[in-house]
MIMAR-669637 format. One line per 5 residues: number of its first residue (from 1); for each residue x, y, z of C-alpha. Coordinates in steps of 0.25 Angstrom, whole numbers, plus 2048, in hexadecimal, padded with zeros to 3 digits. Example, Ala and Ser with C-alpha at 12.3 -4.5 7.8 and 13.67 -1.06 7.14 Angstrom:
// residues 2
1) 831,7EE,81F  837,7FC,81D
***
This chain:
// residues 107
1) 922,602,E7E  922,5F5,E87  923,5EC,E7C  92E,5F5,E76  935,5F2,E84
6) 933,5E3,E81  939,5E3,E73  944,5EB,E7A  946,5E1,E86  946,5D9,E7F
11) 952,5DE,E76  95A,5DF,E83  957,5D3,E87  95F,5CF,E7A  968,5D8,E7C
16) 96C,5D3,E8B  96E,5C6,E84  979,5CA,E79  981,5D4,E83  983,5C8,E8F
21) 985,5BE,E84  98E,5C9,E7C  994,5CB,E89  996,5BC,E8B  99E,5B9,E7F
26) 9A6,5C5,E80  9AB,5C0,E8E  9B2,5B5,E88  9B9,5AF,E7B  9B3,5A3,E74
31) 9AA,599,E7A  9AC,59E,E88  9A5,5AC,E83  99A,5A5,E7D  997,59D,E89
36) 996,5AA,E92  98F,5B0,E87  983,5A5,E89  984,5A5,E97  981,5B5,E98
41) 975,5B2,E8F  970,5A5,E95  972,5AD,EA2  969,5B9,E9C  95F,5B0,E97
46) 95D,5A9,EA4  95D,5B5,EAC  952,5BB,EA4  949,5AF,EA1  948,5AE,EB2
51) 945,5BA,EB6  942,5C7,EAB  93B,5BF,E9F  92D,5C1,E9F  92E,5B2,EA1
56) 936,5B3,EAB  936,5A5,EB5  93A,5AB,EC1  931,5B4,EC9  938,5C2,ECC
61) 934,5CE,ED2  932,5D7,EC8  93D,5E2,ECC  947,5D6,ECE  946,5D0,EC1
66) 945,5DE,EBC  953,5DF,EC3  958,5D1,EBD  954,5D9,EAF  95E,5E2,EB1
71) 967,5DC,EB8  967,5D3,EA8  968,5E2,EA1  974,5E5,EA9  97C,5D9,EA7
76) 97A,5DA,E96  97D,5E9,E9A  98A,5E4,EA2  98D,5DB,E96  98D,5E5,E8A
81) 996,5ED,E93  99F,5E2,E96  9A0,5DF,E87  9A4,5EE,E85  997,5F3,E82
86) 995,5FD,E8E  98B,607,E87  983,5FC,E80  980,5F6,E8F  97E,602,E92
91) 974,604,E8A  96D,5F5,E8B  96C,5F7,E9A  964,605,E9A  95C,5FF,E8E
96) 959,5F2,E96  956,5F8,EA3  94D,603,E9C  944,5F7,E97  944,5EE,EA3
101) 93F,5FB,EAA  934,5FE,EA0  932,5EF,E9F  933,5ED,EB0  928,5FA,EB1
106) 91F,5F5,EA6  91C,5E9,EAD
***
């Protein structure tokens, strides 16, 4: 079951990544749109790496960096929805925070 979790975080953690960039190049036309989309995945990226990775390179309590994971899920959430995907966001932030807590309690 935990490994099931893994493959499934892992899958979101895709996910987060296509809906912020989705939602970057939708915000704007042209070369404007693909830089914001960039920016939302660079910013993802960074986010992640730091403090929820497994090799994560700043030291967090674990309830805090549990917080930073879904404060992650919440803004792909926010971004399907600002992209007029309200049920998909919907859906991929009840999914994430079922696997972060199963994942957050395993540990």
């Amino acid at each position: 079951m935990r490994e099931a979790n893994l493959v499934l975080r892992f899958a979101l953690e895709l996910g987060a990544l296509g809906a912020v960039g989705y939602a970057g190049l939708e915000a704007a036309d042209g070369a404007l749109g693909w830089l914001l989309a960039a920016l939302a995945v660079a910013a993802v990226v960074i986010v992640w790496a730091l403090f929820v990775s497994p090799k994560h390179t700043i030291e967090t309590p674990r309830p805090v960096a549990f917080g930073i994971e879904l404060v992650v899920w919440a803004a792909a959430s926010a971004a399907l929805a600002s992209t007029g995907h309200v049920t998909l966001g919907v859906v991929f932030l009840a999914v994430s925070v079922v696997s972060g807590a199963l994942n957050y309690a395993w540990r």
